[in-house]
C-alpha positions in Angstrom: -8.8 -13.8 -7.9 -10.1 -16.6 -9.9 -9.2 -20.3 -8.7 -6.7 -18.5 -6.2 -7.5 -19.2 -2.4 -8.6 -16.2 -0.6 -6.6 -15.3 2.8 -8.7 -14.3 5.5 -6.6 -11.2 6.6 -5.5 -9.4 3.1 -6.0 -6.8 0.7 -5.7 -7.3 -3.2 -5.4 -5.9 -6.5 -7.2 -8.4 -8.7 -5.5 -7.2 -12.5 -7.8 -9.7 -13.8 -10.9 -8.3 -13.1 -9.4 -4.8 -12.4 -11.0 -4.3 -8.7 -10.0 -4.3 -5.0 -10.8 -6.2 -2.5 -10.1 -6.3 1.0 -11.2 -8.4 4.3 -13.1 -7.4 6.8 -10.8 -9.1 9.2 -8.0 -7.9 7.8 -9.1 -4.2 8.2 -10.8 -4.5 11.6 -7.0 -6.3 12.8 -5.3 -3.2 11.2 -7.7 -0.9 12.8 -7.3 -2.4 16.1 -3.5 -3.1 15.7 -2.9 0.3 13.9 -5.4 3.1 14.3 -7.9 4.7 12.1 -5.7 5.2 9.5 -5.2 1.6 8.5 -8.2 1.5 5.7 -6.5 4.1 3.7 -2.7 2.6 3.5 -4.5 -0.3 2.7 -7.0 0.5 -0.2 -3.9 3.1 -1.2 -1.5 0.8 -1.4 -3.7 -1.9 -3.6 -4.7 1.1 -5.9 -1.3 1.0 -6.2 -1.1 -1.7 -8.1 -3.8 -1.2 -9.5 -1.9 2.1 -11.4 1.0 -0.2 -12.2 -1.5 -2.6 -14.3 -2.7 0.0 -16.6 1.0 1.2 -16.9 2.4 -2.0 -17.8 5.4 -1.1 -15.4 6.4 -4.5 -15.5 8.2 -5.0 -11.7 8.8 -8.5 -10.3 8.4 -9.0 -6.5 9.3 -6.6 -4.0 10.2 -3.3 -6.3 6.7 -3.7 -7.1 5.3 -3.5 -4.0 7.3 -0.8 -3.1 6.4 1.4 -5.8 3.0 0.5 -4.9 4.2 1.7 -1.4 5.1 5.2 -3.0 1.6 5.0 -5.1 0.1 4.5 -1.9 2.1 8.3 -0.3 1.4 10.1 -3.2 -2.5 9.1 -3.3 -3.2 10.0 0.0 -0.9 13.3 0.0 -3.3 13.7 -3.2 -6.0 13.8 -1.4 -4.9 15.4 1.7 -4.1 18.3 -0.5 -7.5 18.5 -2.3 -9.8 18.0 0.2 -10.9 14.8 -0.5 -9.3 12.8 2.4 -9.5 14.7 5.9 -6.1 14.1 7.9 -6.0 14.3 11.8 -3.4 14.1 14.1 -1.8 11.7 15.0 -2.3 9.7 11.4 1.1 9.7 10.2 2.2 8.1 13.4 -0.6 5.2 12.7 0.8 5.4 8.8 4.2 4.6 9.9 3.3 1.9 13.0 1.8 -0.1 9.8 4.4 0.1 7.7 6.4 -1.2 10.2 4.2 -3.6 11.2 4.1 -4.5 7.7 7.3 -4.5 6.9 8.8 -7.9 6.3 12.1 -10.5 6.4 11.0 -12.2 3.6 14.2 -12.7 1.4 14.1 -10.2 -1.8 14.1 -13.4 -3.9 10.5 -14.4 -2.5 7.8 -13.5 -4.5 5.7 -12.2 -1.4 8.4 -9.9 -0.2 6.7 -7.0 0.4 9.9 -5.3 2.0 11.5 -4.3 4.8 10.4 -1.3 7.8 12.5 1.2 6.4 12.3 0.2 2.6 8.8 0.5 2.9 8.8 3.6 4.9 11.5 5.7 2.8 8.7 4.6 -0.6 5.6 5.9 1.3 7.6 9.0 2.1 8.9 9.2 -1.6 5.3 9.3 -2.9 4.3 11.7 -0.2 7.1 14.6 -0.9 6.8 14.1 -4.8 4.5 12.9 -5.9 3.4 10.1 -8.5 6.2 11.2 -10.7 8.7 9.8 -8.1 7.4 6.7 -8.1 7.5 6.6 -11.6 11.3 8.1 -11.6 
């Protein structure tokens, strides 16, 4: 983060200090906006990045955010599978109202291109069917 402003709804990877970070208002819109799922697309999605930092991948722009997209469905398929993150019905619905949501028409040559609906979609879905390895394919 250092001297960069800080935007009152957003999530972030900060490489520099390796952490996450998130607003409250962001995730309290998302959650409204989106369902209960919203935190952990979110937080998934910024340890995303956080995985292409110690990597070195190297991405510019928006094939970085969607491999952090696919980071972000193999995390939580991760954790469905062992336990550690309970799923409920009706959360992949709220995964995929998000991503659309937050899918964007922000020209690929933008840095803040994030992607668009089904661009992000099909990279959540690619992490979620195999795994960090496809992300990294």
């Amino acid at each position: 983060m250092g001297d960069e402003p800080w935007e009152k709804y957003n999530a972030i990877y900060c490489p520099g200090d390796d952490f996450v970070a998130w607003s409250i208002d962001y995730m309290d819109m998302g959650y409204i906006l989106a369902g209960d799922s919203w935190p952990y697309l979110i937080v998934a999605h910024e340890w995303g990045h956080a995985v292409q930092n110690r990597l070195n991948v190297g991405l510019r722009a928006v094939a970085e955010e969607l491999q952090a997209d696919c980071f972000a469905g193999a995390t939580l398929q991760g954790a469905i599978k062992d336990g550690t993150l309970k799923w409920e019905e009706g959360d992949t619905d709220e995964i995929i109202s998000s991503l659309q949501k937050m899918g964007d028409i922000t020209p690929w040559t933008n840095p803040k291109d994030h992607g668009d609906i089904s661009e992000r979609i099909s990279h959540f879905d690619k992490g979620v069917q195999g795994g960090v390895d496809s992300c990294l394919a």
